[in-house]
C-alpha positions in Angstrom: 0.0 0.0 0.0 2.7 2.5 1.3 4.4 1.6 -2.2 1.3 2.0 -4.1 1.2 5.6 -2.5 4.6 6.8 -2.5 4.5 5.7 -6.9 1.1 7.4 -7.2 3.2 10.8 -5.2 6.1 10.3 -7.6 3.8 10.2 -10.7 2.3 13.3 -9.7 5.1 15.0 -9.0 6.7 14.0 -12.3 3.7 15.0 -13.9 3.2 18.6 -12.2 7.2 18.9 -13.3 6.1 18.0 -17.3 3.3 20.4 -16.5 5.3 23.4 -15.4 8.5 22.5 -19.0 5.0 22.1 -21.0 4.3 25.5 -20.5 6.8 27.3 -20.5 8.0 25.8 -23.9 4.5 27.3 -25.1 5.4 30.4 -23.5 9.2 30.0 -25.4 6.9 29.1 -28.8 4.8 32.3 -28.1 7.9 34.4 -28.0 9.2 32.6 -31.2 5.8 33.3 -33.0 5.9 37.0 -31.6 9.6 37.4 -33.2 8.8 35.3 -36.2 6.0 38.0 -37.2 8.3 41.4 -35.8 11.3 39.8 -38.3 8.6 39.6 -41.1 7.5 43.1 -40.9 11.1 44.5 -40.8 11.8 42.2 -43.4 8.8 44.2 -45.5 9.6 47.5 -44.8 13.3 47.2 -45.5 12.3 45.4 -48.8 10.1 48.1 -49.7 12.3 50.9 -48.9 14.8 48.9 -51.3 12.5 49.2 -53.9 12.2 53.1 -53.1 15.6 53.4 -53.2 16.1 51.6 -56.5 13.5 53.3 -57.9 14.9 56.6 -56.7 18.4 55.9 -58.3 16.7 55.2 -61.9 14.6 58.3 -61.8 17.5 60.1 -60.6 19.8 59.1 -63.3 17.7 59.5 -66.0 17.1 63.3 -64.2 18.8 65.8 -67.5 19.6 68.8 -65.5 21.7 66.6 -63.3 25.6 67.3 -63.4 27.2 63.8 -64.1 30.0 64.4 -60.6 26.5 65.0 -58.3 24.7 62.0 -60.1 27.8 59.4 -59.7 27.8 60.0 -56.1 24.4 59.7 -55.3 24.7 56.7 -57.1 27.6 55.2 -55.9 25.9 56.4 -52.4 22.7 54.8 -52.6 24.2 51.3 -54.2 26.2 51.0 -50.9 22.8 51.6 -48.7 21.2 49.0 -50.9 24.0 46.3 -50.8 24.4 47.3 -46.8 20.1 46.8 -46.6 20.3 43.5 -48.7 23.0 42.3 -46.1 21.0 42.9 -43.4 17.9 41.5 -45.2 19.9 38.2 -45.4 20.7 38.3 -41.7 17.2 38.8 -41.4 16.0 36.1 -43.5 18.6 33.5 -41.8 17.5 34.8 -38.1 13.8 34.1 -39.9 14.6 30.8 -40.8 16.7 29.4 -37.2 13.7 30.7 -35.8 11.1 28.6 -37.7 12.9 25.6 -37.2 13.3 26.5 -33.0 9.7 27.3 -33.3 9.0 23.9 -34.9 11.7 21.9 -32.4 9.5 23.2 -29.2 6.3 22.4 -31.3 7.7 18.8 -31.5 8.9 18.5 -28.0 5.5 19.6 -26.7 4.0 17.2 -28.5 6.0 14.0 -27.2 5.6 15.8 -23.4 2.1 15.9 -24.1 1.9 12.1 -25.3 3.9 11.3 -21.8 1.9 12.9 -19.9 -1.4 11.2 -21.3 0.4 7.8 -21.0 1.5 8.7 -17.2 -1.9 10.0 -16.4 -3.1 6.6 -17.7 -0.7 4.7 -15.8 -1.8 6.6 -12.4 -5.4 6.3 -13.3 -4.8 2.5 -13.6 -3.1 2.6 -9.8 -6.0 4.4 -8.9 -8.7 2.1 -10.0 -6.4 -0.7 -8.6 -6.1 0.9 -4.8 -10.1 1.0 -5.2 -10.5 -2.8 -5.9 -8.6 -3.1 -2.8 -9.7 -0.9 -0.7 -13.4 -2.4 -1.9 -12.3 -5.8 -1.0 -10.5 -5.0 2.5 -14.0 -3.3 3.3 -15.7 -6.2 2.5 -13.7 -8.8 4.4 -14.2 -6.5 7.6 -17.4 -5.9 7.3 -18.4 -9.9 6.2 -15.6 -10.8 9.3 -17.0 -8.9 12.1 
């Protein structure tokens, strides 16, 4: 009995412990999720003001009243903010990506928590409905004996 007890604790325990890493990776895979959708929209705008600044650069060198010096160095300016924002929108992209695959790693690790959890819970549930066979039958054999 004192056996049957101190498991049924330990399984509780165990399971209050899976409880507790179970959320907090959902809290982890919120964060992820929150990140994930902040990196896209930096991600957008940075691609957009790309585009701005490309299409700045082709209106501006097809400008006539331009001189050619003032031109050259707006362009040779601008090509170094685009190559430097198309760096960053790598970095971005890669940070994107490890991030995705974390996100999908806790997802997965949930999920097997989750399955051993269930299975525990059906293990204790089984101890449980055992203890009441015999607690059912020691109250029958005192009651039937006195």
């Amino acid at each position: 009995m004192e056996l049957t007890a101190r498991i049924g604790k330990e399984l509780l325990a165990h399971n209050q412990k899976l409880e507790t890493t179970v959320n907090a990776l959902e809290n982890e895979l919120k964060e992820a999720n929150e990140k994930i959708t902040q990196l896209n929209h930096e991600v957008l705008k940075k691609t957009e003001l790309i585009q701005v600044l490309t299409n700045d650069v082709d209106e501006s060198s097809s400008e006539a009243g331009t001189p050619t010096g003032l031109r050259g160095i707006n362009l040779e300016m601008l090509q170094r903010k685009v190559s430097c924002l198309e760096d960053e929108n790598k970095q971005l992209r890669s940070e994107f990506a490890k991030l995705v695959c974390d996100a999908d790693n806790s997802e997965e690790q949930e999920a097997r928590l989750v399955k051993d959890i269930a299975a525990q819970l059906g293990i204790l549930s089984y101890i449980l409905f055992l203890y009441s066979n015999v607690f059912t039958c020691n109250a029958f054999f005192i009651f039937h004996i006195t």
